[in-house]
C-alpha positions as a Markdown table, in Angstrom:
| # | Residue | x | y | z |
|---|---|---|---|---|
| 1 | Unk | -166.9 | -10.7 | -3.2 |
| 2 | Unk | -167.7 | -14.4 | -2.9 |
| 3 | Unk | -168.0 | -15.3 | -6.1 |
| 4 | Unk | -164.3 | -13.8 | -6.6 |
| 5 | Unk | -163.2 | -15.9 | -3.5 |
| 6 | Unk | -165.0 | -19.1 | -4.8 |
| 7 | Unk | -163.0 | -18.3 | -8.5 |
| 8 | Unk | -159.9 | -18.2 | -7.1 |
| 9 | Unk | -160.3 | -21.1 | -5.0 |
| 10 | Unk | -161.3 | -23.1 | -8.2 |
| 11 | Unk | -158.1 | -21.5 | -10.4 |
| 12 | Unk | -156.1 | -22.3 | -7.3 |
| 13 | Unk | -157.8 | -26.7 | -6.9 |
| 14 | Unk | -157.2 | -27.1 | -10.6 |
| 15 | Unk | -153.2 | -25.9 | -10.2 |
| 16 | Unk | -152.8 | -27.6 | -7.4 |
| 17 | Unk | -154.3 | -30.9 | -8.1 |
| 18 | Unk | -152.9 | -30.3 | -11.8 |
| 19 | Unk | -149.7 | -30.2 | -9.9 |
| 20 | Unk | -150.4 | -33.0 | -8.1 |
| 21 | Unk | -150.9 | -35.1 | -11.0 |
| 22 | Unk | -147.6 | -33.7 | -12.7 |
| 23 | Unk | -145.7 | -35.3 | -10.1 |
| 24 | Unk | -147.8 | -38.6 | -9.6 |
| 25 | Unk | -146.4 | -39.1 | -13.3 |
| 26 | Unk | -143.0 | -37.8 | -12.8 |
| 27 | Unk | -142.4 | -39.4 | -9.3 |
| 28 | Unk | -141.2 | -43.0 | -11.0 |
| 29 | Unk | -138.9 | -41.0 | -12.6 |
| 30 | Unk | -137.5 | -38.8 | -10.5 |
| 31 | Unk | -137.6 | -41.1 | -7.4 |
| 32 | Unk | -134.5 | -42.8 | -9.9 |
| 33 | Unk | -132.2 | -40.0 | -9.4 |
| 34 | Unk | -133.0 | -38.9 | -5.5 |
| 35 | Unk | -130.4 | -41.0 | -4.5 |
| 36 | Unk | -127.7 | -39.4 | -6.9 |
| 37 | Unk | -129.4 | -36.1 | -6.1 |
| 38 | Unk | -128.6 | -36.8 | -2.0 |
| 39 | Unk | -132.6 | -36.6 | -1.7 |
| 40 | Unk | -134.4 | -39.2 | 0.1 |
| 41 | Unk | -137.4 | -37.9 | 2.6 |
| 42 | Unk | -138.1 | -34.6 | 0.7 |
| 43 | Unk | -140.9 | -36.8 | -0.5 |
| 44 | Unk | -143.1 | -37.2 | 2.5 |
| 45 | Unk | -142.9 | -33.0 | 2.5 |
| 46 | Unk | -143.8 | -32.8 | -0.9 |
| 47 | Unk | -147.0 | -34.8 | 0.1 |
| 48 | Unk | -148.1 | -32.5 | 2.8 |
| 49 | Unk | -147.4 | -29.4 | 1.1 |
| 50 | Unk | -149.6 | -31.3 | -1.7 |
| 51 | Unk | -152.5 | -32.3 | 0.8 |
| 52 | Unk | -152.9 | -28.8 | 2.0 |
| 53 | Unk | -152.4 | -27.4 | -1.4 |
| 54 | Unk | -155.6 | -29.6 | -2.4 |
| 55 | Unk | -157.6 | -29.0 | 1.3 |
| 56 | Unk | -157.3 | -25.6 | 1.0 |
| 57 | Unk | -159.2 | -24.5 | -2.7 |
| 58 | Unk | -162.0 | -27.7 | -1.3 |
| 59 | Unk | -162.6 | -25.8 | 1.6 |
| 60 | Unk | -162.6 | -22.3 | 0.0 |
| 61 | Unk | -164.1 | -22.3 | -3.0 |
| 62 | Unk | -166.7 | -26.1 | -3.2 |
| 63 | Unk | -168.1 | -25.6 | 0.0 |
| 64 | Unk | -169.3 | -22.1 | -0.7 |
| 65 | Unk | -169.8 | -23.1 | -3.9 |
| 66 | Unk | -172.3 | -25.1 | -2.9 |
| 67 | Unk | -173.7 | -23.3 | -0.4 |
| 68 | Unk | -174.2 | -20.5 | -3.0 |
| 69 | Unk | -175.9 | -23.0 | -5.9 |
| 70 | Unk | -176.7 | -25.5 | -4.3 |
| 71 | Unk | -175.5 | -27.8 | -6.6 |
| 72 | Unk | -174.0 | -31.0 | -5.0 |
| 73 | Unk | -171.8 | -32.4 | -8.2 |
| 74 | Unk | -169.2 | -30.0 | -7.7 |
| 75 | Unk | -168.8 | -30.7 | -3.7 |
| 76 | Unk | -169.3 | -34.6 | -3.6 |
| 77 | Unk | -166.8 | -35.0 | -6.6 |
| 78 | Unk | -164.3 | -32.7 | -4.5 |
| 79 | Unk | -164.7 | -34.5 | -1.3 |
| 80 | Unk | -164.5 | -37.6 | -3.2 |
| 81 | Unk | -161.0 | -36.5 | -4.5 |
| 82 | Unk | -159.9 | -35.0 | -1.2 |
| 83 | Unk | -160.8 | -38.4 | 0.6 |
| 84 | Unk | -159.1 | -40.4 | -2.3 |
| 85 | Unk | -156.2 | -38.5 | -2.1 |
| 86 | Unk | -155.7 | -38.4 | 1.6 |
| 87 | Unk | -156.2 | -42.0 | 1.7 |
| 88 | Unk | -153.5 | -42.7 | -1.2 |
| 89 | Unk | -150.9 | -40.8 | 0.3 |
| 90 | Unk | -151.3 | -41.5 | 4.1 |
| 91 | Unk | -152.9 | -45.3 | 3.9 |
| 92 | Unk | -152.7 | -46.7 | 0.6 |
| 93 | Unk | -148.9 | -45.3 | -0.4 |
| 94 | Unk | -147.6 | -46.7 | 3.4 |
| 95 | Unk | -149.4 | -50.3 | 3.7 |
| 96 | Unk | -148.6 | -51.0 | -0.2 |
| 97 | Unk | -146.9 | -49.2 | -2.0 |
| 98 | Unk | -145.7 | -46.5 | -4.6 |
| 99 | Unk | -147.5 | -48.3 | -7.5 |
| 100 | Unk | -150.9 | -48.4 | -5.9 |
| 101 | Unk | -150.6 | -45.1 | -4.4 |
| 102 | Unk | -149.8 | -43.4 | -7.6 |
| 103 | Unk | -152.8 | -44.8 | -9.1 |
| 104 | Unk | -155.4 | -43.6 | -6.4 |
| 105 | Unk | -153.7 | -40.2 | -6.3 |
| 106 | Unk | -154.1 | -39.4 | -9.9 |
| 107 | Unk | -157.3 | -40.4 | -10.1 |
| 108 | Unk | -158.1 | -38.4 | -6.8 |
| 109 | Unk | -156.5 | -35.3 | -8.8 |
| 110 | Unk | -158.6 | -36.0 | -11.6 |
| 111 | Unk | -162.2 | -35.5 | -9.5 |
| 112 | Unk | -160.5 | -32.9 | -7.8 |
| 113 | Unk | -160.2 | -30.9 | -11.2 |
| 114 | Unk | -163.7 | -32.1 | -12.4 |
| 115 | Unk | -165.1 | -30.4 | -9.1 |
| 116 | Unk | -163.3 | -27.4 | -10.0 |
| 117 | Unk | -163.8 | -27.0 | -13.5 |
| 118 | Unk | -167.7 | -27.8 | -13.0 |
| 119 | Unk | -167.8 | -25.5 | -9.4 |
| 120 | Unk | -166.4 | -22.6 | -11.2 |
| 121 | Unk | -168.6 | -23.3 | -14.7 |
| 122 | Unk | -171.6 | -22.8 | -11.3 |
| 123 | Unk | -169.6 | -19.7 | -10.9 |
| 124 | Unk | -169.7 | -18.2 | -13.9 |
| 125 | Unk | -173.3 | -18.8 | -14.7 |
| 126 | Unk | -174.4 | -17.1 | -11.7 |
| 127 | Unk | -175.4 | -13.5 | -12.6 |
| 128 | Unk | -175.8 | -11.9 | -8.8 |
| 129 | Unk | -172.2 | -11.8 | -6.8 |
């Protein structure tokens, strides 16, 4: 049962971080035509439901991940992305700027998908459940 919980929560970092890093590319874009679409704050929601989207799969699937392999790649890389991307979207994005928080937060997606993709390759190798 675990290791079916742990797979999910991988399948379920790596679309949400892959998400993530869809709209850290299509933000400079898009942020051109809020104001014709009568959008404006809908951004700051988008980041939280982002931040949770990304907390969640860490917290269920790389933290009994390792606790099941004991392998600490997987679960330093994914904190590393967590904390990178809480930091880009509540400190860095605020005190300066879209640029520089665009930047942090795709690379914070990136880690986030390494720890998945290496957490659920753990996963998958492991032959007891």
């Amino acid at each position: 049962m675990m290791k079916y919980l742990i797979r999910w929560g991988d399948y379920a970092g790596m679309t949400a971080s892959g998400i993530c890093l869809a709209h850290c590319v299509a933000m400079p874009f898009l942020l051109a035509a809020f104001p014709m679409l009568g959008l404006g704050h809908e951004h700051d929601s988008v980041h939280s439901l982002l931040v949770l989207g990304v907390t969640i799969p860490v917290i269920v699937a790389l933290l009994p991940g390792f606790i099941k392999h004991r392998e600490p790649v997987a679960l330093l890389l994914g904190a590393a992305g967590l904390a990178a991307f809480i930091v880009a979207v509540y400190v860095v994005g605020p005190l300066f700027g879209q640029a520089w928080e665009t930047a942090l937060a795709i690379g914070s997606s990136l880690l986030l998908i390494v720890a998945h993709r290496r957490n659920h390759g753990n996963c998958k190798s492991c032959a007891t459940d």
